[in-house]
C-alpha positions as CSV (number, residue, x, y, z in Angstrom):
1,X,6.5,-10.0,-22.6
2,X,4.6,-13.0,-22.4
3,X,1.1,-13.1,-22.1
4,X,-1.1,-15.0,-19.8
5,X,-4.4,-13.4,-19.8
6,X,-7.4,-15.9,-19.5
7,X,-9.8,-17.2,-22.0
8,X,-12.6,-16.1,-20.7
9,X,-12.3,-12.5,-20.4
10,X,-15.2,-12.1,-17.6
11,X,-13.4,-14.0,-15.3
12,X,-11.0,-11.0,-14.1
13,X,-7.6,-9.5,-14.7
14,X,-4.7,-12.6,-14.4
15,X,-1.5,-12.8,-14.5
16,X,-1.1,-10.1,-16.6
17,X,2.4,-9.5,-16.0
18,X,3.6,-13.0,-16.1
19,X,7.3,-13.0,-17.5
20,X,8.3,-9.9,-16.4
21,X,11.1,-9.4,-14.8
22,X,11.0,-6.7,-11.7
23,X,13.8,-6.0,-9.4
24,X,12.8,-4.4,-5.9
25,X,15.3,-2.7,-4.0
26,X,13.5,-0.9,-2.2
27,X,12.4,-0.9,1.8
28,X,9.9,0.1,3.7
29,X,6.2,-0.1,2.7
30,X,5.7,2.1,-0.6
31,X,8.7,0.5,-2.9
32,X,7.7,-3.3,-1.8
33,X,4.2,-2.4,-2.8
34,X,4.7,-0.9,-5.5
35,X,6.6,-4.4,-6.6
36,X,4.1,-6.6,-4.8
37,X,1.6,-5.4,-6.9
38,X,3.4,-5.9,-9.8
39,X,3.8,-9.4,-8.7
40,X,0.6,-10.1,-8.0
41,X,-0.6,-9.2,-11.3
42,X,2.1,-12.5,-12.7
43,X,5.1,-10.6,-12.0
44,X,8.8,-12.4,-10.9
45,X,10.4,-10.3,-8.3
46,X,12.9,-10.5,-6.8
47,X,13.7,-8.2,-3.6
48,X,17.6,-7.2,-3.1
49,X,18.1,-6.8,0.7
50,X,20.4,-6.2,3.1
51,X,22.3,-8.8,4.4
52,X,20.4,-8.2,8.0
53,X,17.0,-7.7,5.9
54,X,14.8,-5.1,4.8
55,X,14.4,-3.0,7.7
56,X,10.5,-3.1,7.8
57,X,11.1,-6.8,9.3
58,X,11.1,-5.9,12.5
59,X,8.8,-3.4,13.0
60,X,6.5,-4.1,14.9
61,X,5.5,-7.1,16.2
62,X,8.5,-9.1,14.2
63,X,9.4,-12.6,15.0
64,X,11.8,-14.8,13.6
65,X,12.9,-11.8,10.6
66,X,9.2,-11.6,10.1
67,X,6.4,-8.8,10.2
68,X,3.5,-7.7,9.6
69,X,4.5,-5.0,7.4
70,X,6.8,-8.0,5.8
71,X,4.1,-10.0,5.3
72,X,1.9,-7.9,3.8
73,X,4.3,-6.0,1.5
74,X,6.9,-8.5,0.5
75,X,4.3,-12.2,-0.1
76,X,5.6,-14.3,-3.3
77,X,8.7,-12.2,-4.0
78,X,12.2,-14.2,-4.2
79,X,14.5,-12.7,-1.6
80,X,18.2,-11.9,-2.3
81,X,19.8,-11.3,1.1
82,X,23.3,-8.9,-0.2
83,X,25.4,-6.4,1.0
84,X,25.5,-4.1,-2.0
85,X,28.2,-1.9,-0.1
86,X,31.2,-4.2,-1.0
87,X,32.5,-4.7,-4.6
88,X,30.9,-8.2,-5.3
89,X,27.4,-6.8,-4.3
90,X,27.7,-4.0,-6.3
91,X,28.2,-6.4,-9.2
92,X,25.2,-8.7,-8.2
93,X,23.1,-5.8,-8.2
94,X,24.4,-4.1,-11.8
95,X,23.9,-7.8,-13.4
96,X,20.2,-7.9,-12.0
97,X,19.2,-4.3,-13.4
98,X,21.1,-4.9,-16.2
99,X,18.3,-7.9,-16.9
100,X,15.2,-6.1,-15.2
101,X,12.2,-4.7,-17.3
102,X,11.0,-2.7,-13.8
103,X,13.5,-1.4,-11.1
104,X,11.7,0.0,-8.2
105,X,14.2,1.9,-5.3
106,X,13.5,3.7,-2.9
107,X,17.2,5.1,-1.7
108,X,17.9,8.6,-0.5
109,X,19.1,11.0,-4.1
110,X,22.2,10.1,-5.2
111,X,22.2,6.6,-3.3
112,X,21.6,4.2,-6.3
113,X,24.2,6.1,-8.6
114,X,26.7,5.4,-5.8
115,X,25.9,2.0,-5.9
116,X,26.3,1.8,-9.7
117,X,22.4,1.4,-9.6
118,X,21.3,4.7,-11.0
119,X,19.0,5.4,-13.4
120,X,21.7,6.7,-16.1
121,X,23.8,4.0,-15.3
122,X,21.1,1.2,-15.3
123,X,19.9,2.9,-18.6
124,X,23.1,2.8,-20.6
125,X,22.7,-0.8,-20.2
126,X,19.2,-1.9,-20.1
127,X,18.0,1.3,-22.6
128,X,14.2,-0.2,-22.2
129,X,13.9,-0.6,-18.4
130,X,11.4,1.2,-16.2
131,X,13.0,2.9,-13.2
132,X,10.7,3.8,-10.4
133,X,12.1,6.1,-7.6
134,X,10.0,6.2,-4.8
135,X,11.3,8.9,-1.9
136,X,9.8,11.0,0.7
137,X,10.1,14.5,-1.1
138,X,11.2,13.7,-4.6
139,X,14.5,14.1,-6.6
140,X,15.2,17.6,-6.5
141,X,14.3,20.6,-4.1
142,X,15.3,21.9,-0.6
143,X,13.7,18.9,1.1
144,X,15.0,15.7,-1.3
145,X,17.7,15.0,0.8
146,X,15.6,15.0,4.1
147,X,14.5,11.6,5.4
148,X,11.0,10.6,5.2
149,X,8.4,8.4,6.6
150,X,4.5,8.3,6.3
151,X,4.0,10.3,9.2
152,X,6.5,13.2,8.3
153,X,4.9,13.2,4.7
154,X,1.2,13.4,6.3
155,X,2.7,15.9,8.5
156,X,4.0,18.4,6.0
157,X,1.2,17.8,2.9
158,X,-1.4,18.8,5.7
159,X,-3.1,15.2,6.1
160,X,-2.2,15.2,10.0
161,X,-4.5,18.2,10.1
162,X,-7.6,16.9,7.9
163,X,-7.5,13.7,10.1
164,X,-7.1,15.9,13.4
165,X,-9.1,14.9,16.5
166,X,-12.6,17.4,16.7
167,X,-10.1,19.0,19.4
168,X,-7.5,20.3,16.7
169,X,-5.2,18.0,17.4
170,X,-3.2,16.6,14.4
171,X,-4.0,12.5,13.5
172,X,-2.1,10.7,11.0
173,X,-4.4,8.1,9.1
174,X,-3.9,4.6,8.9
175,X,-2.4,2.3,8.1
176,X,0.6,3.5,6.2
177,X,-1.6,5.9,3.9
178,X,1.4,7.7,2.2
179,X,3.5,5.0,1.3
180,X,0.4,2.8,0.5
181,X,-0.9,5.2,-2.1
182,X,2.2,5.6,-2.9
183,X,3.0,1.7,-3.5
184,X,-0.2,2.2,-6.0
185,X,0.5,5.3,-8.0
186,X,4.1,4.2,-8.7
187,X,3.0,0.8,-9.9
188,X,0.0,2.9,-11.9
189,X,3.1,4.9,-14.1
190,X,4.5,1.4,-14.2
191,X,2.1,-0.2,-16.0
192,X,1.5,2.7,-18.0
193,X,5.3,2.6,-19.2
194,X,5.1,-0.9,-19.8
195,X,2.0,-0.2,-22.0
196,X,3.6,2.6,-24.0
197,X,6.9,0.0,-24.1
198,X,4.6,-2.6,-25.6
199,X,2.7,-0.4,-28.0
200,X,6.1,0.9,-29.7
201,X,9.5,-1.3,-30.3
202,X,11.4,1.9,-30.1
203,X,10.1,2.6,-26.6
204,X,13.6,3.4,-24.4
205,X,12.1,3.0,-20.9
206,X,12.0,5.9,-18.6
207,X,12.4,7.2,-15.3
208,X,9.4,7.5,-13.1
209,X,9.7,10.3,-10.0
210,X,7.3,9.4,-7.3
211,X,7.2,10.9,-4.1
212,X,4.8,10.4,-0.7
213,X,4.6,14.5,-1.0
214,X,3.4,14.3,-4.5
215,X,1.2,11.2,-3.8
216,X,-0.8,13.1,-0.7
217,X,-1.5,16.1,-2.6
218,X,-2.8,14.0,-5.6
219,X,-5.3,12.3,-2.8
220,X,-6.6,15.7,-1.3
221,X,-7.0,17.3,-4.8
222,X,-11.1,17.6,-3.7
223,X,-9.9,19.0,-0.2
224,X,-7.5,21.5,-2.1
225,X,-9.8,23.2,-4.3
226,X,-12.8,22.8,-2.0
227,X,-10.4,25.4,0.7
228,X,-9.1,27.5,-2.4
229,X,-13.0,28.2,-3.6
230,X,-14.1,28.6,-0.1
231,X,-11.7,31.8,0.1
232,X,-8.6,29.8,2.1
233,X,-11.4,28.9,4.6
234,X,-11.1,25.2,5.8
235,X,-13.6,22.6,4.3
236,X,-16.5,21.9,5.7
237,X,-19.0,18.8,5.6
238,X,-19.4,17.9,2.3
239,X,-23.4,17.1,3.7
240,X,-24.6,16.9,7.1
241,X,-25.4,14.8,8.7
242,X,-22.4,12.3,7.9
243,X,-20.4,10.6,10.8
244,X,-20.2,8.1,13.1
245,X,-22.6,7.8,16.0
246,X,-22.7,6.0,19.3
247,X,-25.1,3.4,19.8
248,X,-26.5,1.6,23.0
249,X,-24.1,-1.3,22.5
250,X,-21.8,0.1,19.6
251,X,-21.4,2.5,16.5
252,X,-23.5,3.3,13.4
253,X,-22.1,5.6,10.4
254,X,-25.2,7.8,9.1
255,X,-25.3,9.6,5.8
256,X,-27.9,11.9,4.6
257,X,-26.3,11.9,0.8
258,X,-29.4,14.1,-0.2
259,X,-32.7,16.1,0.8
260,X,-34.8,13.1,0.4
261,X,-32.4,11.0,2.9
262,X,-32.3,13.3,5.3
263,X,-36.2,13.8,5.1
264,X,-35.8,9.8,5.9
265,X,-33.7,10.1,9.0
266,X,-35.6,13.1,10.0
267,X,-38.9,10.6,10.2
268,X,-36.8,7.2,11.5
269,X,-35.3,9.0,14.5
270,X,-39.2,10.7,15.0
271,X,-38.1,14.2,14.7
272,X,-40.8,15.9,12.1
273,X,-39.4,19.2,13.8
274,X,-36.4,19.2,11.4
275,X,-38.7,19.0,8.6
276,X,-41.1,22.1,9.5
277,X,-37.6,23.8,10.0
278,X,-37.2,25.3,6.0
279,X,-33.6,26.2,7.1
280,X,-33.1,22.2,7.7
281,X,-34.6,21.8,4.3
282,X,-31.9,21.9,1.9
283,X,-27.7,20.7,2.2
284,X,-26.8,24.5,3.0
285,X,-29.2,25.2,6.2
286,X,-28.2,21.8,7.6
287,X,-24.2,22.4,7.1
288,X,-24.9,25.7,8.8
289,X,-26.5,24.1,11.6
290,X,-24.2,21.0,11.6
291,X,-23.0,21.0,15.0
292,X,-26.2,21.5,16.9
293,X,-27.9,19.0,14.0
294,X,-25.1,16.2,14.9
295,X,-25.9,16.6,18.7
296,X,-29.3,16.2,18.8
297,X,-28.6,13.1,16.4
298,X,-26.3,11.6,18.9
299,X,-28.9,12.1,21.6
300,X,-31.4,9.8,20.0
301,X,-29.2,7.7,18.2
302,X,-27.6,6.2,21.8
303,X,-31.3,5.0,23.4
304,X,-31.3,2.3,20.7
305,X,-28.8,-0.7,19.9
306,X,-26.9,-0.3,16.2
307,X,-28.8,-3.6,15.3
308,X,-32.1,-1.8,15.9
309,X,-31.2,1.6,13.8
310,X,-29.5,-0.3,10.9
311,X,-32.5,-2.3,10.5
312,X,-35.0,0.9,10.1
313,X,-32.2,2.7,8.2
314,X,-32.1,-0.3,5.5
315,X,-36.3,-0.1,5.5
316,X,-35.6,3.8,4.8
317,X,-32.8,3.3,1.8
318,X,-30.7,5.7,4.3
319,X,-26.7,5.1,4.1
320,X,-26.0,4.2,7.2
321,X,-23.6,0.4,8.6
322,X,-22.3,-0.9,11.7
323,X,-19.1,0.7,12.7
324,X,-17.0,-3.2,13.0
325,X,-14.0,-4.1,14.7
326,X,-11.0,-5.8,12.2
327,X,-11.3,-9.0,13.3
328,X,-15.0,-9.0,12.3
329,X,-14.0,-8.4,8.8
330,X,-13.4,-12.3,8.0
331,X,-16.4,-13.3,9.3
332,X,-18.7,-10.4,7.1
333,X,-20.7,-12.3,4.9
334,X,-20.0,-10.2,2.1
335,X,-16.2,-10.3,2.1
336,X,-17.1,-14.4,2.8
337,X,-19.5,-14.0,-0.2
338,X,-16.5,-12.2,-2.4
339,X,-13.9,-14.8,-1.0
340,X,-11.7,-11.4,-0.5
341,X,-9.6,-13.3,2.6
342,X,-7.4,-15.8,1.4
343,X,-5.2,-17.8,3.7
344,X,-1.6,-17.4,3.5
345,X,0.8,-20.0,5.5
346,X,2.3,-18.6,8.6
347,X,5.9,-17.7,8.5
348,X,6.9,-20.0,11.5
349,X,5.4,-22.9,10.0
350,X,3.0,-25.7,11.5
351,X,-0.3,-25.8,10.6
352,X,-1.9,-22.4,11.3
353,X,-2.5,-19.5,8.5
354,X,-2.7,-16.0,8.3
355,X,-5.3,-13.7,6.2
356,X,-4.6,-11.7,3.1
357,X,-7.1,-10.0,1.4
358,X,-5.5,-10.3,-2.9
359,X,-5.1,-7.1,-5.1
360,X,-8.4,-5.4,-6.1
361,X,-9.2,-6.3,-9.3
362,X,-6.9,-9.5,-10.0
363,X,-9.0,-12.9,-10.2
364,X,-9.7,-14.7,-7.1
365,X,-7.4,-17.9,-6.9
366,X,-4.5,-15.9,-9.4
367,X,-1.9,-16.7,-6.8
368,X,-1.7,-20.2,-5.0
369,X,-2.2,-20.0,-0.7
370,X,0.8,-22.1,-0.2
371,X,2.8,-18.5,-1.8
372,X,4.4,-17.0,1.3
373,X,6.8,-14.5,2.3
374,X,10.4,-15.3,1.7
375,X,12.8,-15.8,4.2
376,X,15.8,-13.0,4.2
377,X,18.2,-14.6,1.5
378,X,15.8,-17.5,0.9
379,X,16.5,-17.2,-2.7
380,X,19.8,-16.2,-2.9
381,X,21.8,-19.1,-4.5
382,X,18.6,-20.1,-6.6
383,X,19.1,-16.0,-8.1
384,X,22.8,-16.2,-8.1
385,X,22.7,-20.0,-10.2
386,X,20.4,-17.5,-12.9
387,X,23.5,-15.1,-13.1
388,X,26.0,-18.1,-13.8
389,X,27.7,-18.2,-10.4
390,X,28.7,-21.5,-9.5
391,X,28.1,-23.6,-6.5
392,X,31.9,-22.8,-5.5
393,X,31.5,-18.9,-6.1
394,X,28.1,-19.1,-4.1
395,X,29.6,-20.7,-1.2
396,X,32.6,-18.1,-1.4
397,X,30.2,-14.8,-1.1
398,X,28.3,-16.2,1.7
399,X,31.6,-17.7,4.0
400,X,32.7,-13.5,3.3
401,X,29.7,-11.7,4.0
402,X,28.5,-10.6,0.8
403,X,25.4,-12.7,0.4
404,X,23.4,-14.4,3.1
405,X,21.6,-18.0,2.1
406,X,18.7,-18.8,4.2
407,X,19.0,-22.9,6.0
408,X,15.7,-24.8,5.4
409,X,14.8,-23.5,8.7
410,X,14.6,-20.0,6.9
411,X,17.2,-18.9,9.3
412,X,19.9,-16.5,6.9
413,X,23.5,-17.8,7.7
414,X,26.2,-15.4,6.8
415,X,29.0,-14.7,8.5
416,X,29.9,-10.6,8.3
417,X,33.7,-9.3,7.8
418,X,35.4,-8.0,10.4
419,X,36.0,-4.7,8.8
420,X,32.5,-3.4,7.6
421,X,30.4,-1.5,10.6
């Protein structure tokens, strides 16, 4: 694996992957980020669609094959638009695994071995690759073979419940939480199989089992044992106060993180009866008195705009912020400060752009803004030309359906058989 690391070694991670080869067939949100962080570290990948596209391209508000979620999940990979169901697919898809170092899916069990794609069968001809199999409920079990998205995984490992409204009401979090920790756990093993492949010439790859289920109960591991040592009763503050709070013309967030900060909010908001109070003294008095303590908060906290109380917060060294709206993010002068927005170009062209904070981590400027989201099939001949098709064979999948090969416009021409549904 070729290396691309920088001279200077304070200037940030970049490019670390650079020369390796990943092949993304995976959909959704958690397989492409899993593979877009990859790429972003220096990574070539290229993402095996569907002919019609990964389905994620029009969810939401989709234009033109675009997305958000395909813009945020899918920038600088090279897109190979192929119907994997017929025979030819099938062998596009063996040749590129067959030459991968990473192959990330995200297909129901048994899927990829049906495809010819399986681990096993990848294996036995790539012995060093590094399969990644993202799915809603892993490999095995009574649930594998149920479908999956975030919500249903948030649903069933109890997040809907820890995010509930104060009513009781379950509340998925957002956006995408499952399959975005996912996305960042699977490409976590990744690198770590790519490390122990590096550190020993006798490596064989190996199979990495993630699922959204698995993911959500690594994230609520503090939630988990804080109910199991509480006697199965459900956790409570961690410290108190700690929320959000309504302001005359907004929100503040307010944290007392310990006896001496909430001494500080006691004397900002002018309430020197919490102190003489011994029971509001110390962390366990004021979680026992959190709901009465929170209200009385509230009540104060509303006379006063959020630009007034963050000032004599910051005087006090209390935690507390504005609560901002996303669009204020790009104009906060630390992200400014950080250069964490960079612009990307906007998939119907012209001269307007579109924000995209890079991977934590990764040196600022790794990735040039003109790298965009591919077009479905944008890269299709250019990825067929690296497997030794010819112009003539190229032309032949496309005119039958097998490939689609997106026009300069980025529009995906293919023209589908008559006898595939």
């Amino acid at each position: 694996m070729e290396s691309a690391l920088p001279a200077n070694p304070t200037s940030g991670l970049h490019l670390a992957y650079a020369g390796l080869r990943v092949l993304d067939l995976s959909q959704g949100v958690a397989g492409p980020y899993c593979a877009q962080v990859l790429q972003q570290l220096g990574a070539d990948v290229v993402k095996l669609e569907p002919i019609q596209g990964d389905w994620s391209r029009t969810m939401g508000s989709a234009r033109g094959g675009m997305s958000a979620l395909a813009i945020a999940f899918n920038r600088g990979k090279r897109s190979l638009a192929c119907d994997v169901r017929r025979p030819e697919g099938q062998t596009i898809l063996v040749a590129l695994a067959a030459q991968a170092d990473v192959v990330v899916q995200s297909f129901r069990p048994g899927v990829a071995e049906r495809l010819g794609a399986g681990y096993a069968q990848v294996s036995s001809r790539n012995p060093a690759v590094i399969y990644v199999s993202i799915s809603g409920f892993g490999l095995t079990g009574p649930y594998a073979a149920l479908p999956a998205t975030d919500s249903v995984a948030q649903a069933v490992a109890g997040m809907a419940r820890t995010n509930g409204t104060p009513d009781g009401s379950p509340a998925g979090a957002r956006p995408y939480a499952a399959d975005i920790v996912s996305g960042v756990y699977a490409a976590n093993a990744a690198g770590a199989a790519l490390f122990a492949r590096e550190r020993s010439p006798d490596y064989l790859g190996t199979h990495i089992d993630v699922s959204l289920l698995a993911c959500l109960a690594a994230w609520q591991n503090c939630l988990l044992v804080e109910h199991a040592w509480n006697g199965g009763l459900p956790p409570g503050p961690a410290t108190v106060p700690q929320g959000f709070y309504e302001t005359q013309d907004g929100h503040i967030v307010l944290v007392a993180l310990d006896d001496r900060m909430f001494a500080a909010i006691a004397d900002v908001l002018e309430r020197p009866d919490w102190l003489a109070d011994p029971a509001l003294r110390k962390a366990d008095g004021r979680k026992a008195a959190a709901a009465q303590l929170n209200q009385q908060i509230a009540a104060v906290v509303r006379t006063r705009p959020s630009a007034h109380w963050i000032e004599r917060f910051a005087r006090a060294n209390v935690l507390a912020a504005p609560v901002a709206r996303l669009p204020q993010l790009a104009d906060d002068p630390q992200v400014r400060h950080l250069g964490l927005l960079q612009p990307i170009p906007s998939p119907e062209g012209g001269p307007g752009s579109l924000p995209f904070a890079g991977l934590p981590g990764v040196a600022p400027g790794a990735h040039p803004a003109t790298e965009g989201v591919p077009a479905i099939g944008g890269h299709s001949a250019e990825i067929l030309r690296s497997l030794q098709y010819d112009e003539a064979s190229i032309a032949r999948l496309a005119d039958a359906g097998v490939i689609a090969v997106a026009t300069a416009a980025g529009r995906s021409v293919f023209h589908p058989p008559t006898d595939l549904t």
